[in-house]
Backbone of each chain as ProteinMPNN parsed JSONL, in Angstrom:
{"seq_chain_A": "XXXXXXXXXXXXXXXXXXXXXXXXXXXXXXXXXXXXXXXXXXXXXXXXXXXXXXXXXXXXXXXXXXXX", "coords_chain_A": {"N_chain_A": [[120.126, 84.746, 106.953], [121.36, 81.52, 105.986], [120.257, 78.868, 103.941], [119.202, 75.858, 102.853], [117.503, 75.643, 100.584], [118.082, 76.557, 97.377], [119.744, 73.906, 96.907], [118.046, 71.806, 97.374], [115.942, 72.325, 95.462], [117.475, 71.972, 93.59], [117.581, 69.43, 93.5], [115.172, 68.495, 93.386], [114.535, 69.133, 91.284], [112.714, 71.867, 90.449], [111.79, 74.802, 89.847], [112.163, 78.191, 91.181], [109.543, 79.605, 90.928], [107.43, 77.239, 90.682], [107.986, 76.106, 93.065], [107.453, 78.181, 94.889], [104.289, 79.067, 93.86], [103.803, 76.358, 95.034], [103.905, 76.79, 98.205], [102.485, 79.195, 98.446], [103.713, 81.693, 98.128], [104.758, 84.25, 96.342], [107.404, 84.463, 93.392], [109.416, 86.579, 93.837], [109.491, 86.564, 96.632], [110.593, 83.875, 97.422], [113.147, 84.053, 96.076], [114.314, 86.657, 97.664], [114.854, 85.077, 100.236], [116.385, 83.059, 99.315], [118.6, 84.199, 98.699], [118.628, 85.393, 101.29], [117.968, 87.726, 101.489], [115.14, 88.225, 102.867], [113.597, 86.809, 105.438], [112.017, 83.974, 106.233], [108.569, 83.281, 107.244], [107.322, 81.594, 110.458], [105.613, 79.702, 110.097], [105.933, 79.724, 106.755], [108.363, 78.403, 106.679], [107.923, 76.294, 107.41], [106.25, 75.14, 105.796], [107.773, 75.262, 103.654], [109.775, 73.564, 104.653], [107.651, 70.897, 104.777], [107.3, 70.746, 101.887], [109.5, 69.871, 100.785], [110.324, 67.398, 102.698], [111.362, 67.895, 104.819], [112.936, 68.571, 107.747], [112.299, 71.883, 109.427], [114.917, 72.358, 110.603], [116.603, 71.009, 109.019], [116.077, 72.854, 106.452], [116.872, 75.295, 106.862], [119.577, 77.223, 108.321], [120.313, 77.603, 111.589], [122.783, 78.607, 112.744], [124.081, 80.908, 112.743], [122.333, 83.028, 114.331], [121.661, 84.923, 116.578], [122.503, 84.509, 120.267], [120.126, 85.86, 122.893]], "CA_chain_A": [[120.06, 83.331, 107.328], [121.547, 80.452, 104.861], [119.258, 77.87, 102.928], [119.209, 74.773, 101.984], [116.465, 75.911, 99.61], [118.721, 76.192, 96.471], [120.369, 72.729, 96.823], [116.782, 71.148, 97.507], [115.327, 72.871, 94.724], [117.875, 71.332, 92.264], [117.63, 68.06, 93.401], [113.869, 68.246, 92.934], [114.018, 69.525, 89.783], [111.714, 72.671, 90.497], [111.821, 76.476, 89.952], [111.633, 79.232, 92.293], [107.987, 79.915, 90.974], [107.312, 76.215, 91.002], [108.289, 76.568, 94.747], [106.45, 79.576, 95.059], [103.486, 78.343, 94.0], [103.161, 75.556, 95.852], [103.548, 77.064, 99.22], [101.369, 80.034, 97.804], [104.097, 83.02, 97.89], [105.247, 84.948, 95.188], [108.441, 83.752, 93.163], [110.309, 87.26, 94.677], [109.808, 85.447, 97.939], [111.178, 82.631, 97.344], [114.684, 84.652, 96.031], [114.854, 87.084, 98.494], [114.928, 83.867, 101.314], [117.204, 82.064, 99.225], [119.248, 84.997, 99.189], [119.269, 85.888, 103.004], [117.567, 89.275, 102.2], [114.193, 87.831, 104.206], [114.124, 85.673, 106.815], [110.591, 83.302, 105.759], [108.023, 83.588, 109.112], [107.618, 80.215, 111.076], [104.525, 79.079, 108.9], [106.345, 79.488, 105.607], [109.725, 77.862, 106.724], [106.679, 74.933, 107.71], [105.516, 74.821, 104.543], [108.841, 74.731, 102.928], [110.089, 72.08, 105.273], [107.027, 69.733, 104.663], [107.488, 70.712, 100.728], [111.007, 69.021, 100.776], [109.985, 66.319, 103.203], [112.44, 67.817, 105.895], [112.75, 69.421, 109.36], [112.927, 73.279, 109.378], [116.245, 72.828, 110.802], [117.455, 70.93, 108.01], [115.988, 73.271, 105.074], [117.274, 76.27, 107.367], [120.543, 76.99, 108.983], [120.09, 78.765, 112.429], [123.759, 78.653, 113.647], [124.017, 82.346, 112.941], [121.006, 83.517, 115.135], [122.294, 85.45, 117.94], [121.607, 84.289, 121.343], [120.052, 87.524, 123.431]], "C_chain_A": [[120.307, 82.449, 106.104], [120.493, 79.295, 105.229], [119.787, 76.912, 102.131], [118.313, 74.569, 100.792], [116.96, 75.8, 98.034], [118.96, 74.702, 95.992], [118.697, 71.376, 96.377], [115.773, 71.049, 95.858], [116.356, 71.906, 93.778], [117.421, 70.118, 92.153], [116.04, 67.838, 93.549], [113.611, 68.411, 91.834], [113.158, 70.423, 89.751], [112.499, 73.961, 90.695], [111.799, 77.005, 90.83], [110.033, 79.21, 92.357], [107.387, 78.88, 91.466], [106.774, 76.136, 92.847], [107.335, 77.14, 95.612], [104.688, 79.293, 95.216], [102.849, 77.072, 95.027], [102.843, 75.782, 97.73], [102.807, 78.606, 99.732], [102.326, 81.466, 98.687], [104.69, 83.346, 96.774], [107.011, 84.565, 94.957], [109.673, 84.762, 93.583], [110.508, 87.214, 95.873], [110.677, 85.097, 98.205], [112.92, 83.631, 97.527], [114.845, 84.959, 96.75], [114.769, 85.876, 99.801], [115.875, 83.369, 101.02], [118.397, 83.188, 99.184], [119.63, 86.088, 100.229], [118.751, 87.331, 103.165], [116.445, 89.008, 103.051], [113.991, 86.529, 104.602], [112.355, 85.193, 106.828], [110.268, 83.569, 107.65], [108.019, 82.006, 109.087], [106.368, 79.206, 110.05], [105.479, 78.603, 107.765], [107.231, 78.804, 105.639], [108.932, 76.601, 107.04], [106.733, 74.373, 106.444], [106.57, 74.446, 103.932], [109.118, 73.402, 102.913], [109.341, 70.792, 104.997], [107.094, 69.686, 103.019], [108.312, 69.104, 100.221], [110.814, 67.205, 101.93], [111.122, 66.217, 104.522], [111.821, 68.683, 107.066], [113.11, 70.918, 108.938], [114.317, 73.454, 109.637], [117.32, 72.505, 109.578], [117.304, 71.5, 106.674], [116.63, 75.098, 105.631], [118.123, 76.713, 108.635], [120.571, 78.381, 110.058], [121.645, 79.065, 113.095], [124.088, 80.548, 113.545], [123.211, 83.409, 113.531], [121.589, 83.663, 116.523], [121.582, 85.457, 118.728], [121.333, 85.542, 122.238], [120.0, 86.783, 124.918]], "O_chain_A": [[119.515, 82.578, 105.17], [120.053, 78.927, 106.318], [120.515, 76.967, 101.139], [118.329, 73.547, 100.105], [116.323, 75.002, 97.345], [118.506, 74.282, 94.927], [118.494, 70.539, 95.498], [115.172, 70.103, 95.349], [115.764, 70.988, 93.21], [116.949, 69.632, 91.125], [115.769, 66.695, 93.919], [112.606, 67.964, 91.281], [112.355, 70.1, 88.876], [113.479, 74.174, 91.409], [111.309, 76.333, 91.737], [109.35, 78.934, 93.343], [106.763, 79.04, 92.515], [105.72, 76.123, 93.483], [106.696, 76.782, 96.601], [104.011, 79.296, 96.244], [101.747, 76.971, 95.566], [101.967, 75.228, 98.394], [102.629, 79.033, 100.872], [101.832, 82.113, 99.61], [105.228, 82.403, 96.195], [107.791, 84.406, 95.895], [110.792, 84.268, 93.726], [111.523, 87.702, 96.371], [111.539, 85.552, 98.956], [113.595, 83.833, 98.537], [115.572, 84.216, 97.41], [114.282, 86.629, 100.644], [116.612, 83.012, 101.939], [119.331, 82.804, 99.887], [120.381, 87.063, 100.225], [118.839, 88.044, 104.164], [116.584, 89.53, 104.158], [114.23, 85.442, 104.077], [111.518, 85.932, 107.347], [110.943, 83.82, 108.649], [108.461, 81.279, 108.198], [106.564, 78.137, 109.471], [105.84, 77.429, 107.685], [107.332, 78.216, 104.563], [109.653, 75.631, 106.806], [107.209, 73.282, 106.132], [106.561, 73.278, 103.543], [108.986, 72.494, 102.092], [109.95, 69.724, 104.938], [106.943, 68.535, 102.611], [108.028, 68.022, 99.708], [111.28, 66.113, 101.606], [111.6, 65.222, 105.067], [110.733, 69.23, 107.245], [114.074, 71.154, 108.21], [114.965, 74.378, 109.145], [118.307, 73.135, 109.199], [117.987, 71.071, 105.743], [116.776, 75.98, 104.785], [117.653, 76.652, 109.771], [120.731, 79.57, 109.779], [121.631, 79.84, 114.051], [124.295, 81.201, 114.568], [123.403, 84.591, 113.243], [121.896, 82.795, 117.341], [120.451, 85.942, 118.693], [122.284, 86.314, 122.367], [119.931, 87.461, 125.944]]}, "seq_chain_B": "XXXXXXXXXXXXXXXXXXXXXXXXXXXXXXXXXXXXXXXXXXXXXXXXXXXXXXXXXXXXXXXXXXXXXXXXXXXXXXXXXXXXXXXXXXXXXXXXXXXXXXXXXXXXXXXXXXXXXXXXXXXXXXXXXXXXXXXXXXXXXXXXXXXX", "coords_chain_B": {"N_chain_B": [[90.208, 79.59, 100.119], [87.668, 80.208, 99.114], [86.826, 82.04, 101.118], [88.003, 84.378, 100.075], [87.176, 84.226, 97.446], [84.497, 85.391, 98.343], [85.291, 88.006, 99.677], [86.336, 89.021, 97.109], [83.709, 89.22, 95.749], [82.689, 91.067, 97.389], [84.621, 93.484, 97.125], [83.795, 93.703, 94.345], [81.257, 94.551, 94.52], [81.37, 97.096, 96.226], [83.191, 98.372, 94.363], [81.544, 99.225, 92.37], [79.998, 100.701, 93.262], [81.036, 102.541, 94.239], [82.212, 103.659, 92.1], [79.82, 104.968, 90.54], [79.325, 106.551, 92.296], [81.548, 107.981, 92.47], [81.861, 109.186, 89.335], [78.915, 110.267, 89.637], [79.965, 112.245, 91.237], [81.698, 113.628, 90.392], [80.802, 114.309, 87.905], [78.809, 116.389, 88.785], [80.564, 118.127, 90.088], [82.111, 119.509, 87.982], [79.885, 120.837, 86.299], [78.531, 122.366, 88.113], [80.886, 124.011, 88.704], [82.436, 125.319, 87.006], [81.297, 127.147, 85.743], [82.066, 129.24, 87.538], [85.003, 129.365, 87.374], [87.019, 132.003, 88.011], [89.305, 132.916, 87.965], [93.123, 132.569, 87.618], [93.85, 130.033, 89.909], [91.25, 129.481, 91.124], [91.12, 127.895, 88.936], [93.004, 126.099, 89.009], [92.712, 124.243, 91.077], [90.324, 123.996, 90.549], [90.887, 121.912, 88.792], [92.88, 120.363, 89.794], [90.898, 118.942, 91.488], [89.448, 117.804, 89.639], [91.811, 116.272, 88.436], [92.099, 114.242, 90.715], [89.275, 112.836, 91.273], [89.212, 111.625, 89.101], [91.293, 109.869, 88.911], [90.718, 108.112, 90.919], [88.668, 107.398, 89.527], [89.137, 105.265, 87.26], [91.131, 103.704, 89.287], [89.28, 102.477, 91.122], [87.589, 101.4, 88.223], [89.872, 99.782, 87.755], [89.257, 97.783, 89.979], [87.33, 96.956, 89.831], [86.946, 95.35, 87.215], [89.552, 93.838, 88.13], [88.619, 92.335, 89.903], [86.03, 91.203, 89.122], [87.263, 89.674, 86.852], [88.993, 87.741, 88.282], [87.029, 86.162, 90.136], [85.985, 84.562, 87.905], [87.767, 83.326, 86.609], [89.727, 80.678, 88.078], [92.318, 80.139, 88.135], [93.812, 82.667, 87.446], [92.394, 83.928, 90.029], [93.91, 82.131, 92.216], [96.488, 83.171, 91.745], [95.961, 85.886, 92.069], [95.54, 86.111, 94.705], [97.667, 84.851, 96.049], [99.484, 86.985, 95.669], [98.336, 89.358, 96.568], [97.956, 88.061, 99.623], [100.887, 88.122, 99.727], [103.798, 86.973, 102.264], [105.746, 88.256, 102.463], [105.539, 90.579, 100.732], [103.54, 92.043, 102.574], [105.265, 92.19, 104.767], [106.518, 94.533, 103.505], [104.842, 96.267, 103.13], [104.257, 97.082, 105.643], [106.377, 98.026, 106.751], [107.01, 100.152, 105.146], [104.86, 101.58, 105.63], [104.829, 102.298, 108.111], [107.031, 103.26, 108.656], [106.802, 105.536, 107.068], [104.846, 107.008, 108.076], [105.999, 107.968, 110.447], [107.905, 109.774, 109.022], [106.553, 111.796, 107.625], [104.607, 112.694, 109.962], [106.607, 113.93, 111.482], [107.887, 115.803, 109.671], [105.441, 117.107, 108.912], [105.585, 118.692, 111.375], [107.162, 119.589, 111.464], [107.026, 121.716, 109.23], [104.999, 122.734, 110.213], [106.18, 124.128, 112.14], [107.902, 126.104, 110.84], [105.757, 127.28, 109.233], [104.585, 128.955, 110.925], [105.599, 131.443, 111.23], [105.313, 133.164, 109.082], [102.418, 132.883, 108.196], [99.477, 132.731, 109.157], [96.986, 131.764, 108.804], [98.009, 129.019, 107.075], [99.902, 128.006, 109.279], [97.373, 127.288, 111.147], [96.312, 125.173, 109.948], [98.038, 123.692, 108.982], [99.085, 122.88, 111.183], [96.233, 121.229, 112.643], [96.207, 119.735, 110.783], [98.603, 118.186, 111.078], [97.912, 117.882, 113.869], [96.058, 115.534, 113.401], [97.205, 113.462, 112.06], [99.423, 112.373, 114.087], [97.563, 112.032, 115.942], [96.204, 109.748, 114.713], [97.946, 107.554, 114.318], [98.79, 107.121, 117.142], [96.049, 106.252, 118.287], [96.165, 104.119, 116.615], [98.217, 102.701, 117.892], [97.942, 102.065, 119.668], [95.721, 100.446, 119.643], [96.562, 98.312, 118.246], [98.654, 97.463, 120.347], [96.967, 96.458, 122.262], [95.985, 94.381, 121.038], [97.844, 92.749, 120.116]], "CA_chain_B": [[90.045, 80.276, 99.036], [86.14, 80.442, 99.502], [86.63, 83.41, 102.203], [88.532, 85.127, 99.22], [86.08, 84.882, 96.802], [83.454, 86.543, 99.111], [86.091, 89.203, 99.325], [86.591, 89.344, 95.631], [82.691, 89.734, 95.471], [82.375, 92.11, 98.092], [85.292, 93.832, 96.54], [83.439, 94.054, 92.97], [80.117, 95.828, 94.311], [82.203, 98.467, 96.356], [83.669, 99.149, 93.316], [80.553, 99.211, 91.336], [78.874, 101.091, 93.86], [82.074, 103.468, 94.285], [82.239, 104.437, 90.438], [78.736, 105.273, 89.986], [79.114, 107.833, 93.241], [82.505, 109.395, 92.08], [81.081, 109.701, 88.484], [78.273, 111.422, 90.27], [80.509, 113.78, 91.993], [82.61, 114.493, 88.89], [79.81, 115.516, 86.648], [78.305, 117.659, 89.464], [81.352, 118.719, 90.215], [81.871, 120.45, 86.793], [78.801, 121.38, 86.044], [78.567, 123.233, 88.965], [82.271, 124.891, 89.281], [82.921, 125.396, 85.587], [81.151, 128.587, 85.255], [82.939, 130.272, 88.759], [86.663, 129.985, 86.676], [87.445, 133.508, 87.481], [91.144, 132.557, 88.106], [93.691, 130.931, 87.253], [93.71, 129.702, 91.209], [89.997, 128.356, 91.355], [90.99, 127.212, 87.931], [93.681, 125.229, 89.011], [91.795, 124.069, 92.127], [89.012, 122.531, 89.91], [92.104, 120.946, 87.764], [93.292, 119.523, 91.066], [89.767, 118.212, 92.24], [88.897, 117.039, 88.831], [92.347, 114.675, 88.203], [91.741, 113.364, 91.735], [88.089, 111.918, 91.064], [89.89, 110.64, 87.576], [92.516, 109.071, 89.299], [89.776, 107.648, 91.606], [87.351, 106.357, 88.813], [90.536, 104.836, 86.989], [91.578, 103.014, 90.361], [87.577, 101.548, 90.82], [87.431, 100.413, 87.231], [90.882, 98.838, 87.556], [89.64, 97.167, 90.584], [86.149, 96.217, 89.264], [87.691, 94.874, 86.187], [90.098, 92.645, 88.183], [87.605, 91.398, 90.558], [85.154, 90.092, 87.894], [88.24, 88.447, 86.163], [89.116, 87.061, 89.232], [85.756, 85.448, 90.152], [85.454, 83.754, 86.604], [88.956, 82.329, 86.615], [90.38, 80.268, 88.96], [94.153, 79.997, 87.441], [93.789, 84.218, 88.059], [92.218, 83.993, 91.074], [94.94, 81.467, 92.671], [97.703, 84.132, 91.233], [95.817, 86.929, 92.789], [95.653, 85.966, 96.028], [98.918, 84.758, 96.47], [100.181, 88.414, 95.152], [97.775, 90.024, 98.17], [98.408, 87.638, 100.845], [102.344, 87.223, 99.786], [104.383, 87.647, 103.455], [106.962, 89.248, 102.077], [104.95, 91.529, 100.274], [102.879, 92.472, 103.624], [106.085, 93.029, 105.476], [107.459, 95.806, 102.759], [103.839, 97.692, 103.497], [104.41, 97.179, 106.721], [107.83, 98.971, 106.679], [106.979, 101.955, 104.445], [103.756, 102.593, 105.968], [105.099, 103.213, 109.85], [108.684, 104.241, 108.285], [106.148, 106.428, 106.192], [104.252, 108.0, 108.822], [107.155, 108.88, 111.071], [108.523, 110.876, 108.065], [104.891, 112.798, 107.55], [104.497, 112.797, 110.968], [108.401, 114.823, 111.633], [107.832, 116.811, 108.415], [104.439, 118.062, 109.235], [105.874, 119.183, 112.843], [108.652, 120.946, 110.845], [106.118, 122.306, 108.179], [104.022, 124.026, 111.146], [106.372, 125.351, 113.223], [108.444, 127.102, 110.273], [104.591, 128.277, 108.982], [103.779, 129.781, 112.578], [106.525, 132.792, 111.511], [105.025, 133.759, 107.747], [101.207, 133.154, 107.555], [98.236, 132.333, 110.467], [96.167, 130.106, 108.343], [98.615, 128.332, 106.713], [99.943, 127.341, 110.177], [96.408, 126.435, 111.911], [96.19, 124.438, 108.657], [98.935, 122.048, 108.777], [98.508, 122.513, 112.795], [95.744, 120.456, 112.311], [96.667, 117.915, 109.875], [99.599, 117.484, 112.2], [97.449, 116.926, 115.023], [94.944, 114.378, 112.907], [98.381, 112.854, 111.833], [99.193, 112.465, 115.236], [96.069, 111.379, 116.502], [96.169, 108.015, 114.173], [99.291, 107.262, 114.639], [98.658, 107.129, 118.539], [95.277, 105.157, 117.91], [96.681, 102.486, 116.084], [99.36, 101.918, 118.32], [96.959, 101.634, 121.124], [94.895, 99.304, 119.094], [97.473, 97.115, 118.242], [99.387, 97.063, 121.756], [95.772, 95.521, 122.884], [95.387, 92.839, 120.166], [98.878, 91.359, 120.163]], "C_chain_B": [[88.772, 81.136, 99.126], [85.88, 81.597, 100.405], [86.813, 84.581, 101.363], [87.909, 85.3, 98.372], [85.082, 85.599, 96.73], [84.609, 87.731, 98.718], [86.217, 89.782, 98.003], [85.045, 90.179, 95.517], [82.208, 91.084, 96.065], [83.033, 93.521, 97.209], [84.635, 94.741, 94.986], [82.126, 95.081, 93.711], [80.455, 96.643, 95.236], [82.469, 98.832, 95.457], [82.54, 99.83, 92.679], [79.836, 100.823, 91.84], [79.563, 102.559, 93.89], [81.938, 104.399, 93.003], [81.227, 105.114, 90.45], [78.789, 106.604, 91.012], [80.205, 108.849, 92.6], [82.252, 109.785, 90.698], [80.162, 110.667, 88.987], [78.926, 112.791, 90.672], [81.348, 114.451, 90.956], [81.74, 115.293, 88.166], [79.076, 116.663, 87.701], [79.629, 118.477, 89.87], [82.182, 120.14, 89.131], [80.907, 120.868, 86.622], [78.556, 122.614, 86.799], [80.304, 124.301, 89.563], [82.745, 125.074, 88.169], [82.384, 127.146, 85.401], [82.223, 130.12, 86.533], [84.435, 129.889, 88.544], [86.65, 130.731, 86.813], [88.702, 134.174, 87.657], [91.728, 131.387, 88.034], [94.389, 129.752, 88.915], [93.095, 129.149, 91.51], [90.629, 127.092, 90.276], [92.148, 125.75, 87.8], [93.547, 124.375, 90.243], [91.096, 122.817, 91.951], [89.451, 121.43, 89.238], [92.588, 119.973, 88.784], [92.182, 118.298, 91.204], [89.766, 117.168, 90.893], [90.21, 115.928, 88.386], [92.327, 114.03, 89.685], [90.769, 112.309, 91.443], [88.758, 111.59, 89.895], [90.338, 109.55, 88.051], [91.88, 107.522, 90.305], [88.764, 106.737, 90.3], [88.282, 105.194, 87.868], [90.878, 104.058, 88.471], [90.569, 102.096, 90.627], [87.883, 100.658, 89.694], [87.962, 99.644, 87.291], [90.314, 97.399, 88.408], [88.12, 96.322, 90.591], [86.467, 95.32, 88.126], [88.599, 93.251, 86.721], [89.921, 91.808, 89.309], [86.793, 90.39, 89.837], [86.022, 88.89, 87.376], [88.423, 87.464, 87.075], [88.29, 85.915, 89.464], [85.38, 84.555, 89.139], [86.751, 83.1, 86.071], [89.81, 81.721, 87.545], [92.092, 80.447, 89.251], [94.132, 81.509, 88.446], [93.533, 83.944, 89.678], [93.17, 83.27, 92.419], [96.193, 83.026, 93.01], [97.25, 85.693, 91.835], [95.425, 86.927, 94.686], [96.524, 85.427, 96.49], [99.928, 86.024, 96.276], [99.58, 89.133, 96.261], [98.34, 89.215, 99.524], [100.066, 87.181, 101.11], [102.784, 88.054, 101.271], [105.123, 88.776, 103.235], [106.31, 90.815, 101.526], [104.351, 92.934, 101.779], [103.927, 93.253, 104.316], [106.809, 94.306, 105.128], [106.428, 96.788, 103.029], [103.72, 97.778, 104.658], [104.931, 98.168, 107.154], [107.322, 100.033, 106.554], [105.813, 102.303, 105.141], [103.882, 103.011, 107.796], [106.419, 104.001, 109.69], [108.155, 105.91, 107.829], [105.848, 107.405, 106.878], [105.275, 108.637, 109.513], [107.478, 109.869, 110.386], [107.319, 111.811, 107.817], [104.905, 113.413, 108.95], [105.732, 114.462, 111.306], [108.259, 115.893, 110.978], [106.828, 118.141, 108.388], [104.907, 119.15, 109.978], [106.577, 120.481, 112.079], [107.643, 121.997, 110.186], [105.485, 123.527, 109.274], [104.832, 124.858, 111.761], [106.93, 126.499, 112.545], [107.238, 128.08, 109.529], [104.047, 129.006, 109.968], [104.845, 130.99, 111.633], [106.031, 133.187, 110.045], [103.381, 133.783, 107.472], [100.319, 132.281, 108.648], [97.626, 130.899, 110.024], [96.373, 129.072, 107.814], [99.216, 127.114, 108.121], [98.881, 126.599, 111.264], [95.949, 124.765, 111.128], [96.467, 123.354, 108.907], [99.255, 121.836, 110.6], [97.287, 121.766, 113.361], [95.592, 118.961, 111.975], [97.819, 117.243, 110.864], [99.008, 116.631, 113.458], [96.545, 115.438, 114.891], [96.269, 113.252, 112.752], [99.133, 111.583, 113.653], [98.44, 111.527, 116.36], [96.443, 109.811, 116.166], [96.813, 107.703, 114.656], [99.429, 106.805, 116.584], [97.903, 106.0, 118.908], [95.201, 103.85, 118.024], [97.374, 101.708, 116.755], [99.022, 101.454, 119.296], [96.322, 100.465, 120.595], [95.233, 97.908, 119.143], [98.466, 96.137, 119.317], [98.293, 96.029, 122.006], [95.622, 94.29, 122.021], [96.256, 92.42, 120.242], [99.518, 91.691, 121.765]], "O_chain_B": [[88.73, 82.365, 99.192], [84.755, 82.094, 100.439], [86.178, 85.618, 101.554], [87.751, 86.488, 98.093], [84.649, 86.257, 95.783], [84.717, 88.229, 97.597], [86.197, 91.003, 97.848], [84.985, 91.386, 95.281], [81.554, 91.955, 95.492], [82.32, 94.403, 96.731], [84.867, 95.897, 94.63], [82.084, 96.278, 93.429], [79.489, 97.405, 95.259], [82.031, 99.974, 95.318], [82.635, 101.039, 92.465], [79.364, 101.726, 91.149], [78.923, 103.582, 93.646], [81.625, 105.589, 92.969], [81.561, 106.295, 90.35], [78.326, 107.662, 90.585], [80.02, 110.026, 92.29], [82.413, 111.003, 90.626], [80.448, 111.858, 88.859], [78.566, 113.956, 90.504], [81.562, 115.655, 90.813], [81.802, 116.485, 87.865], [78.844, 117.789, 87.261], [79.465, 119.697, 89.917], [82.617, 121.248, 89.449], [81.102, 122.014, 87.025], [78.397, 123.716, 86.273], [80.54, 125.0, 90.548], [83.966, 124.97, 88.286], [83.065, 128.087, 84.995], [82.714, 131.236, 86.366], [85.17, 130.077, 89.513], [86.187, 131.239, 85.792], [89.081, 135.342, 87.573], [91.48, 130.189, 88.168], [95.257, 128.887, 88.803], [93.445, 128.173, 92.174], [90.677, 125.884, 90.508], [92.186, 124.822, 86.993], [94.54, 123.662, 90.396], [91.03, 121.679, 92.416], [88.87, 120.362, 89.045], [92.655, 118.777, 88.501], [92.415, 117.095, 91.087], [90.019, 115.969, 91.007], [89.86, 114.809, 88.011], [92.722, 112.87, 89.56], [91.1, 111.128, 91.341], [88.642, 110.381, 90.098], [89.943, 108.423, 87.753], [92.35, 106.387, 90.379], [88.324, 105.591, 90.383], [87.806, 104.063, 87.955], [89.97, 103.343, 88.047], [90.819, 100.909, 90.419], [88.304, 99.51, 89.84], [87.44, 98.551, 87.074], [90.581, 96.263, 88.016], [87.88, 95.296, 91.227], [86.005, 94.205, 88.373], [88.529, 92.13, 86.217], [90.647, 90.891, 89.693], [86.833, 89.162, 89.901], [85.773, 87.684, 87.39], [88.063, 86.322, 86.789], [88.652, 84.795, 89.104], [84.481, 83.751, 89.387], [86.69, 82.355, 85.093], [90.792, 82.408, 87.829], [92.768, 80.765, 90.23], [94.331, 81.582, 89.658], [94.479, 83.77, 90.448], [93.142, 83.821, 93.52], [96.536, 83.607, 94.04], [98.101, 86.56, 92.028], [95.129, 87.796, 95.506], [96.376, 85.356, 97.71], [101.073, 85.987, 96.727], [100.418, 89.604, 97.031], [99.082, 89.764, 100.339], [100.54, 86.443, 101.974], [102.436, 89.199, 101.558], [105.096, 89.911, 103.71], [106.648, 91.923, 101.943], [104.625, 94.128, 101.906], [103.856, 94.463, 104.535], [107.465, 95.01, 105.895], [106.738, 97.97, 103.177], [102.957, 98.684, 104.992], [104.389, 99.079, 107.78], [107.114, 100.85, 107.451], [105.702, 103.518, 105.301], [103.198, 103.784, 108.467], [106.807, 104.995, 110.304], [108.693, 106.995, 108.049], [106.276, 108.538, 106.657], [105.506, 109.819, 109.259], [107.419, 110.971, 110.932], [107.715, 112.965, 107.98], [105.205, 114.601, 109.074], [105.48, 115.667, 111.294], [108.459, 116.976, 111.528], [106.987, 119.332, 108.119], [104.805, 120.314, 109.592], [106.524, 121.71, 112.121], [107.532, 123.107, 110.708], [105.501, 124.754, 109.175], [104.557, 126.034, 111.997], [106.803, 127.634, 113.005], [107.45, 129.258, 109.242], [103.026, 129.67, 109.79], [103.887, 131.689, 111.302], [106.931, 133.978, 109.76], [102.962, 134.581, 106.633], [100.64, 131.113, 108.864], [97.647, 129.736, 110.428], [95.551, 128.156, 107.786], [99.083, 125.89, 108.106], [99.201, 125.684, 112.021], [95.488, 123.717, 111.581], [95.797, 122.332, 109.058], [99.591, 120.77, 111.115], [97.271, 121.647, 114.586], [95.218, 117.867, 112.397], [97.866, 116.084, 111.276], [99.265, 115.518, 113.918], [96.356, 114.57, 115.743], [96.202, 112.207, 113.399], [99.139, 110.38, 113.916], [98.732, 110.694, 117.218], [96.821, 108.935, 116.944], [96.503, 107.387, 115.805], [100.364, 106.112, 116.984], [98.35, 105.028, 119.516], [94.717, 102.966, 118.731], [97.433, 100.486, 116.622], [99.594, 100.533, 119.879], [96.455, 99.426, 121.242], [94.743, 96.891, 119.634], [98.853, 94.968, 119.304], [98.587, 94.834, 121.98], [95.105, 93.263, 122.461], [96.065, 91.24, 120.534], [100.346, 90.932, 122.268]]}, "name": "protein", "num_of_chains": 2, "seq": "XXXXXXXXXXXXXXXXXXXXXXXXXXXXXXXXXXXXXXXXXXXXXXXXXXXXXXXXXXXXXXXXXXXXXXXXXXXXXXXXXXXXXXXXXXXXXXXXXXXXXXXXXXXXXXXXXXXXXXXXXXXXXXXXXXXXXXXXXXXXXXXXXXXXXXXXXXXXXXXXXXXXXXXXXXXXXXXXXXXXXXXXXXXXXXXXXXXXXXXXXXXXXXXXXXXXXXXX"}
């Protein structure tokens, strides 16, 4: 799943750990999310989202989520 | 946090309470199986038993050690409970430990049926452990069907 997490992150001026920290997971978290190996649960993609001051949809791009 | 620090505390006098028993069982454990060496079979037996309880009083200390710390630093204590409760983390012991069992589970099966054709007690043995194996594994899954 692609992330707006990178982009966000610059334009805040904050680290992975930074990041990490504040929504209290570990800064190998954070990477593997921003690099699509895990897919954050609905909490954490929360937490992100209210981090950034956005909607889950706009800190996380579902168009690739296959409809069953 | 406050739920976690209980835990931490709880945490520290298991340990405490842990050490002082497997110490116990170590020194009786030598004491009492040191003189019946009368091969190098027991003798590697008692070598077995005795780096187990090591490995065991070594695992305690570690975890008495970084309970206390815990409890008397916040900074730490933050940083250790975001390292236990990380998701990501949870979901990798998730993985390996049902990926895990399957493979134990399979292996055992194999283990017994190729020990049924070379040795009796070897196969009631791990005919056994297979079935305890088995067993959990069944358990849990019952357990868990019912709670979620």
């Amino acid at each position: 799943m692609d992330t707006k997490i990178p982009e966000l992150r610059k334009a805040h001026r904050i680290s992975q750990a930074e990041l990490a920290l504040a929504v209290g997971v570990t800064r190998q978290t954070i990477t593997s999310i921003e690099t699509g190996k895990y897919i954050a649960s609905l909490p954490l993609a929360y937490k992100i989202a209210q981090y950034f001051n956005k909607t889950i949809e706009e800190v996380f791009d579902f168009t690739h989520v296959e409809d069953f | 946090m406050d739920k976690y620090e209980l835990t931490l505390k709880r945490r520290k006098t298991f340990s405490a309470i842990g050490l002082f028993l497997v110490i116990a069982v170590l020194i009786f454990a030598v004491i009492y199986q040191l003189p019946a060496l009368d091969s190098d079979e027991r003798a590697f037996m008692v070598g077995f038993q005795t780096g187990i309880l090591a490995v065991m009083i070594v695992m305690l200390a570690t975890g008495f050690y970084q309970s206390t710390k815990a409890l008397n630093d916040e900074a730490k204590r933050k940083t250790m409970y975001i390292k236990e409760m990380d998701e990501r983390q949870q979901y990798i012991d998730q993985k390996a430990g049902s990926i895990g069992m399957n493979v134990v589970a399979y292996g055992m099966s194999l283990s017994t049926a190729i020990a049924g054709s070379f040795n009796e007690t070897v196969f009631f043995s791990l005919l056994a452990a297979t079935v305890f194996i088995v067993l959990v594994r069944a358990s849990l899954m019952f357990y868990y069907r019912r709670k979620y």
